[in-house]
N, C-alpha and C positions, 0 to 999 in steps of 0.2 A: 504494500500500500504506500503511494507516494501523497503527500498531505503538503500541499501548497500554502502560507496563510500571507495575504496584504497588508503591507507595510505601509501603504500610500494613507491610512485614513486612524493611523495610531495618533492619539493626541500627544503635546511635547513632553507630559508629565508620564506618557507611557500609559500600558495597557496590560494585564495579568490574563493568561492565557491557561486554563486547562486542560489535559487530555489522559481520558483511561481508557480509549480503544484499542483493545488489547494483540490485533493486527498489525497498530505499527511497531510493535517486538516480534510477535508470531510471525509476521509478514519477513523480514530479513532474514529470519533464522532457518526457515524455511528454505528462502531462495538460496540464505551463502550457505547450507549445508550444516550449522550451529549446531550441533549435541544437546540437548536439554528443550525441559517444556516449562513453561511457568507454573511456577508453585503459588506465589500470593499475588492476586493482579497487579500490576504497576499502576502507578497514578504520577503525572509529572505535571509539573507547571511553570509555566516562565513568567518572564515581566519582561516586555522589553520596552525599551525607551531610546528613543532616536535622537542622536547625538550629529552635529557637523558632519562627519567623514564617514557615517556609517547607524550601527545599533548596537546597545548594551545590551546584554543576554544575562539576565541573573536567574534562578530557579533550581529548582531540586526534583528527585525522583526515589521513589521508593517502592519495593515490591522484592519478589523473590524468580528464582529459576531454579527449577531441579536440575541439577549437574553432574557427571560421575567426576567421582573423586581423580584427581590425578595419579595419587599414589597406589590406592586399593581397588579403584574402580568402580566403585559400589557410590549409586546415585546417592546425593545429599540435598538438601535445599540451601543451597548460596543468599542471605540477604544482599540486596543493593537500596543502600539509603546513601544517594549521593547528593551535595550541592554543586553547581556550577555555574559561572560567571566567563564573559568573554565577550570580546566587542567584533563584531563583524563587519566587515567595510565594503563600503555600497559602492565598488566599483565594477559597475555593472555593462562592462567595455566587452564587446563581443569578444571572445579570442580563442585560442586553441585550448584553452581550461575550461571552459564554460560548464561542463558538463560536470565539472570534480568542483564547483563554486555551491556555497548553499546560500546563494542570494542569485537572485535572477531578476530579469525584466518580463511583465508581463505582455500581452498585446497592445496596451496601452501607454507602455514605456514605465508604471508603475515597480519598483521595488518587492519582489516575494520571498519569504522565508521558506526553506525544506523543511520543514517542522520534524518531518519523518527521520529523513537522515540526522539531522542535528540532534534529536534522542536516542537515535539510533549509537550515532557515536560516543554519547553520554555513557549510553548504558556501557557499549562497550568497555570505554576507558574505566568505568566503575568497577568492573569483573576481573579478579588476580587474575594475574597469567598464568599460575599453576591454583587452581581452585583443589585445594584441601577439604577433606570432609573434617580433621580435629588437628590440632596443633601434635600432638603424639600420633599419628596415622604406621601402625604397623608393616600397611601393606602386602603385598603378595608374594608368600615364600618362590625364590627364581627355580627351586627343584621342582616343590610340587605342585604349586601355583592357588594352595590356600590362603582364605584372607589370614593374615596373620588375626585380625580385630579378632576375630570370632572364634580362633583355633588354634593351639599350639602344637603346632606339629613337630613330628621329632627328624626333621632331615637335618643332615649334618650342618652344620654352616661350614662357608668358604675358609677355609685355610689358607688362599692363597697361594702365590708360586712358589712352590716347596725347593728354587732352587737360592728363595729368599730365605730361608728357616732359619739359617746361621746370624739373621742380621734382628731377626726380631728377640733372639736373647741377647741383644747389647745392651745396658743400660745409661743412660743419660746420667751424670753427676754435674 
């Protein structure tokens, strides 16, 4: 879902904007292939307010996504309660980037916001790059391939290059 919104008719004081259609998440994750489904719906809002050179973007977003764990594999629910601020500049000059800008001209030469992409990227940057289900995550033994969380299994652990053995009885003084 791409979600356009008009800049031409924000008063100077600015305007607060809602959104909990929960398509413009679904909608991306879909299309780029994303791993996960939403757990608690999102809900975002901004404010923005037109500046000289462009628009201030302030607002927040909060909801969840089910995710699997990086480590264990095993789905968790990820919160995202992020804030965000950022000024966007309204040079709205045709060029070979047009397409990668989240401000455009409408048919009427009017200023438009991606509202879609621009949460889109929120959420993203709000999401670790390795999403953990727990600070201590066990993980999956590499012999047998159980979650360690749930099972202790008795496979040997790594030893290591046995042509190291000599150097791991040295001791540091």
């Amino acid at each position: 879902m791409t979600l356009w919104i008009s800049l031409k008719d924000i008063p100077a004081e600015g305007q607060e904007f809602h959104f909990t259609d929960q398509s413009l998440w679904t909608g991306p994750m879909n299309d780029l292939g994303v791993s996960g489904k939403i757990g608690t719906p999102f809900a975002a809002s901004m404010y923005i307010t037109p500046q000289d050179e462009g628009f201030l973007i302030s607002g927040s977003m909060t909801g969840s996504v089910v995710v699997p764990c990086d480590v264990c594999a095993e789905d968790f629910e990820q919160k995202v309660d992020t804030h965000f601020d950022s000024f966007e500049v309204a040079d709205l000059a045709d060029d070979e980037y047009a397409d990668e800008k989240r401000l455009r001209k409408d048919k009427h030469g009017n200023a438009e916001l991606d509202v879609s992409g621009y949460l889109w990227e929120q959420f993203m940057l709000a999401l670790p790059i390795r999403p953990v289900c727990r600070e201590n995550c066990k993980g999956l033994c590499p012999v047998c391939g159980v979650n360690r969380n749930e099972v202790a299994c008795e496979c040997a652990g790594d030893k290591g290059d046995p042509r190291l053995a000599v150097l791991r009885k040295l001791k540091v003084s």
